[in-house]
C-alpha positions in Angstrom: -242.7 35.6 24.1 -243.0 31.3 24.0 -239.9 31.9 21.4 -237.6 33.3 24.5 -238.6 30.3 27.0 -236.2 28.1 25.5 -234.6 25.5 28.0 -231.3 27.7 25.9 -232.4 31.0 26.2 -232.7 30.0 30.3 -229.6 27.9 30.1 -227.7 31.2 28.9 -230.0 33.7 31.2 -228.4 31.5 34.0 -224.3 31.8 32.7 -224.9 35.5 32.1 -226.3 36.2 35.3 -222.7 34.2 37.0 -220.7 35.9 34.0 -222.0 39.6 35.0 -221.6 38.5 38.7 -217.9 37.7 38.4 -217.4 40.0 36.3 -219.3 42.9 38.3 -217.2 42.0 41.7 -215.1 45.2 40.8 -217.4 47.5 39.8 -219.4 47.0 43.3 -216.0 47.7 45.4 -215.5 51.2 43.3 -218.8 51.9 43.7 -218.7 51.2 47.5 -215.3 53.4 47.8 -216.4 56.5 45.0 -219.6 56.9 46.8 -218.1 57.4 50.3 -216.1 60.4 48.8 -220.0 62.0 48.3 -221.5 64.6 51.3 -222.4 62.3 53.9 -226.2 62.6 53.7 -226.0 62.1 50.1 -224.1 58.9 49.6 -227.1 56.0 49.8 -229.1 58.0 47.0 -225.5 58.9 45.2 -224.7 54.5 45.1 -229.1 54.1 44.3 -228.9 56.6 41.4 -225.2 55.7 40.2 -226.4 52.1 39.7 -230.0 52.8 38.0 -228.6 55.0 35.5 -225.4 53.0 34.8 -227.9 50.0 34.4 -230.2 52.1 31.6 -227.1 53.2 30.0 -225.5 49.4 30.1 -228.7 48.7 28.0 -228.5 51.3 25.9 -224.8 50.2 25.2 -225.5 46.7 24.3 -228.0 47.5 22.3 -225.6 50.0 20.4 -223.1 47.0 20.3 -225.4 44.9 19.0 -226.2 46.7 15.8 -222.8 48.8 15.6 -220.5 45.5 16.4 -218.3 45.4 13.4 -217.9 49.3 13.7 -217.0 49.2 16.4 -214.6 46.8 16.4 -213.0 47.9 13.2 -209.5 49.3 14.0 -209.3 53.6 13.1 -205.9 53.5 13.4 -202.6 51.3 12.8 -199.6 51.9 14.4 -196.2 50.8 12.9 -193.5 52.6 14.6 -191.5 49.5 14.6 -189.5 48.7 17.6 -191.6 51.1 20.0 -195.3 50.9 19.1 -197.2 48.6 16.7 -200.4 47.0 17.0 -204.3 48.5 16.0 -206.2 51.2 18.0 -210.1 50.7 17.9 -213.1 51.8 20.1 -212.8 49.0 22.5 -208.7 50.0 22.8 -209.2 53.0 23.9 -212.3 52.4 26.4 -209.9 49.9 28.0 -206.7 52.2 28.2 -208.5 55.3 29.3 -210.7 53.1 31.7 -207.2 51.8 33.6 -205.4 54.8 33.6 -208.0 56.4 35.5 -208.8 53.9 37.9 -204.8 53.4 38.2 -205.1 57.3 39.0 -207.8 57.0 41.5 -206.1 54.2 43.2 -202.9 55.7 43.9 -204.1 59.4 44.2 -206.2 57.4 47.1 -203.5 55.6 48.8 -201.1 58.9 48.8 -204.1 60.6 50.3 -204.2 58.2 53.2 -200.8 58.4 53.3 -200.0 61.8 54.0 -203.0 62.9 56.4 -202.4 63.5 59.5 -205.1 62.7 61.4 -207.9 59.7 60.0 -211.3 61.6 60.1 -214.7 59.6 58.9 -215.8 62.9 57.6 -216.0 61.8 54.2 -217.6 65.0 52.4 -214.1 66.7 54.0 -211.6 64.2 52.5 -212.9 64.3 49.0 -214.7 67.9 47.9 -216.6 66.3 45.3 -220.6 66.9 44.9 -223.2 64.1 44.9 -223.9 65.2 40.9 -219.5 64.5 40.4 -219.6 60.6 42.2 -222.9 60.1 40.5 -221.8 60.6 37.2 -218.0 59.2 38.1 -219.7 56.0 39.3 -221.8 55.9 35.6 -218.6 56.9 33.8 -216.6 53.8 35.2 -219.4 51.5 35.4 -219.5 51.5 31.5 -216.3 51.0 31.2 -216.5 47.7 33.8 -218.8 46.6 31.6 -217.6 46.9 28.2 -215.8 43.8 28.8 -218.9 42.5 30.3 -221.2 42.9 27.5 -218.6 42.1 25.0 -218.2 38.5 26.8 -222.1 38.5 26.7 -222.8 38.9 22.9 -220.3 36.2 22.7 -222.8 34.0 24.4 -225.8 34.8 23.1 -227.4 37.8 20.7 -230.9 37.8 21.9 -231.4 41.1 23.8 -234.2 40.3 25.5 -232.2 37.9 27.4 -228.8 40.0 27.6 -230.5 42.7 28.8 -232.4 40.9 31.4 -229.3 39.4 32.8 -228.1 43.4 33.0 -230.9 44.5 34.9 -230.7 41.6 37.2 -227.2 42.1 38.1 -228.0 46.0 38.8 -230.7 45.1 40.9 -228.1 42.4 42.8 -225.3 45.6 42.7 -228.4 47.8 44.5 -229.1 44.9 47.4 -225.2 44.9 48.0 -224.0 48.4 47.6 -224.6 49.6 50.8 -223.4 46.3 53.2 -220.2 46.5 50.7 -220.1 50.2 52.0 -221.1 49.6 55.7 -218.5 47.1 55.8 -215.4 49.3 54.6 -217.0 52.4 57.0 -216.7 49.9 59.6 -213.5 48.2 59.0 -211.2 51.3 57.6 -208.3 49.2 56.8 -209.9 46.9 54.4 -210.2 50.2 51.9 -206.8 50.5 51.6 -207.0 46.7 50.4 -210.1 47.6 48.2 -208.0 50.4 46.6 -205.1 48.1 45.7 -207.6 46.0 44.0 -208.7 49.2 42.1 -204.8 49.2 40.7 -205.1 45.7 39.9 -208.1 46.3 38.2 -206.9 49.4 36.1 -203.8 47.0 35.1 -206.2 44.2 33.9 -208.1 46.7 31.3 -204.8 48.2 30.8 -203.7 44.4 29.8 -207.4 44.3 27.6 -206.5 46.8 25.4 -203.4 44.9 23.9 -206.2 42.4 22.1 -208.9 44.5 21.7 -208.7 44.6 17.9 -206.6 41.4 17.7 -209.7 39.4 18.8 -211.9 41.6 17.0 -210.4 41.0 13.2 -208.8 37.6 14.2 -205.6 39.0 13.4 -203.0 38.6 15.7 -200.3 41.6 13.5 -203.3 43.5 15.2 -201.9 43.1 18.8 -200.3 46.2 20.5 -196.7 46.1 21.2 -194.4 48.2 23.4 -190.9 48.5 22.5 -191.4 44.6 21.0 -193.2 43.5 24.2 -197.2 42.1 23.6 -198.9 43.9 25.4 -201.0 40.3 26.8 -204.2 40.3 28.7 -204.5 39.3 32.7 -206.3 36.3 32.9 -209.3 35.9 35.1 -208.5 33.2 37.3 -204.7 35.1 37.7 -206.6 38.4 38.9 -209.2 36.7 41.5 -206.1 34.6 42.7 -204.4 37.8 43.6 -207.8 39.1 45.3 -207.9 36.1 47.4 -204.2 36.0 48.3 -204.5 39.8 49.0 -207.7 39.3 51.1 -206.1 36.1 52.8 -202.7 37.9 53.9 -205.0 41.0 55.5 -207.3 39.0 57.1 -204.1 37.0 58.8 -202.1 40.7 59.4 -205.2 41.8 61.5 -205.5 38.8 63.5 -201.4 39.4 64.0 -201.6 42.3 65.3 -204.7 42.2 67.6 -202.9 39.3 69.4 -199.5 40.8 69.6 -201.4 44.1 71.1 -203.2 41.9 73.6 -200.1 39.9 74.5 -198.7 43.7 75.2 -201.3 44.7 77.4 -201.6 41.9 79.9 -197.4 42.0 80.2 -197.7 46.1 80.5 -200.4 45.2 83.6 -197.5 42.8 84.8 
């Protein structure tokens, strides 16, 4: 136990805890949005129990990683259809490509939804058809694939698991204490989902970007790199993605505040 109070083993508790909280700022908005497609009455448990066992199964997955790393990483499959698709296919590949494809899915399926009701209803149970047992396990599904990237960033820092997984656990326990003002928020303030489910789309085009280098970085060989048609496929970078959050965020807050005044300068000149 003395062995893990190391002034490094704190030092890199402390960057994993900020790396998992960047990092997790997505996984908490799909959370917030999957849950609210869940019966009503259900949701709160369907966000507590999506997030406990997503956190046990985190664990389990690093500790997997840990001992299965070069496996893992070890490209199955080389493609050299020159001119159309080249590059190496390993495990991490194909958790990223999957991973985006669906969320790009949800995203749009989403927005069309919203797009083609008729009438908004808050009847969420209504709107989606799914059980409590479907989000629950959707919410698990996607919140190991948010955090293959995640734990893969981790073991970078550090291979002690007593410290990676304590960082894990922390930022579930973080996730639980925000889920539901994350959710309140959106119930409250229906046009900020829309926004949250374009940062979904942004999100499934960042893992789609992830796969490109997946076993690039993992045998330090670039001929590794997927191409499309002679195009790299190249990886969003982090500070590009939360720009676009902010400037998406920014340009909504300032449309609101638009329209509330030009719908109060209407109303006092229809009294006049």
């Amino acid at each position: 136990m003395a062995d893990l109070l190391t002034l490094e083993n704190l030092g890199n508790l402390l960057m994993l805890c900020f790396l998992q909280a960047v990092l997790g700022f997505d996984n908490l908005l799909y959370i917030s949005i999957e849950s609210q497609r869940a019966p009503v009455a259900h949701q709160k448990a369907v966000r507590f129990w999506g997030i406990i066992i997503a956190v046990i199964l985190r664990v389990v997955l690093l500790f997997a990683m840990l001992h299965l790393i070069e496996l893992l990483s070890d490209p199955f499959l080389v493609l050299g259809w020159e001119g159309v698709l080249t590059g190496g296919i390993n495990f991490a590949t194909l958790v990223y490509v999957v991973g985006g494809i669906f969320i790009i899915y949800t995203a749009v399926k989403e927005i069309g939804h919203m797009l083609s009701i008729e009438e908004l209803s808050t009847d969420v149970e209504a709107r989606s058809g799914k059980t409590a047992t479907q989000v629950v396990m959707l919410i698990v599904t996607m919140n190991l694939i948010f955090s293959f990237d995640s734990v893969l960033s981790a073991i970078a820092i550090t291979d002690v698991f007593a410290i990676l997984a304590t960082a894990i656990i922390l930022s579930g326990l973080a996730m639980l204490l925000l889920a539901d003002t994350v959710t309140e928020f959106l119930k409250k303030n229906r046009m900020y989902e829309v926004l949250g489910l374009f940062i979904l789309l942004i999100v499934g085009v960042v893992l789609l970007g992830e796969s490109g280098q997946a076993a690039a970085h993992a045998m330090h060989d670039e001929a590794l790199a997927l191409q499309v048609f002679g195009y790299e496929i190249v990886p969003m970078s982090k500070t590009t993605f939360y720009f676009s959050v902010i400037v998406l965020v920014a340009v909504e807050i300032i449309q609101s505040g638009y329209t509330r005044k030009l719908n109060a300068e209407r109303r006092t000149a229809s009294r006049h």
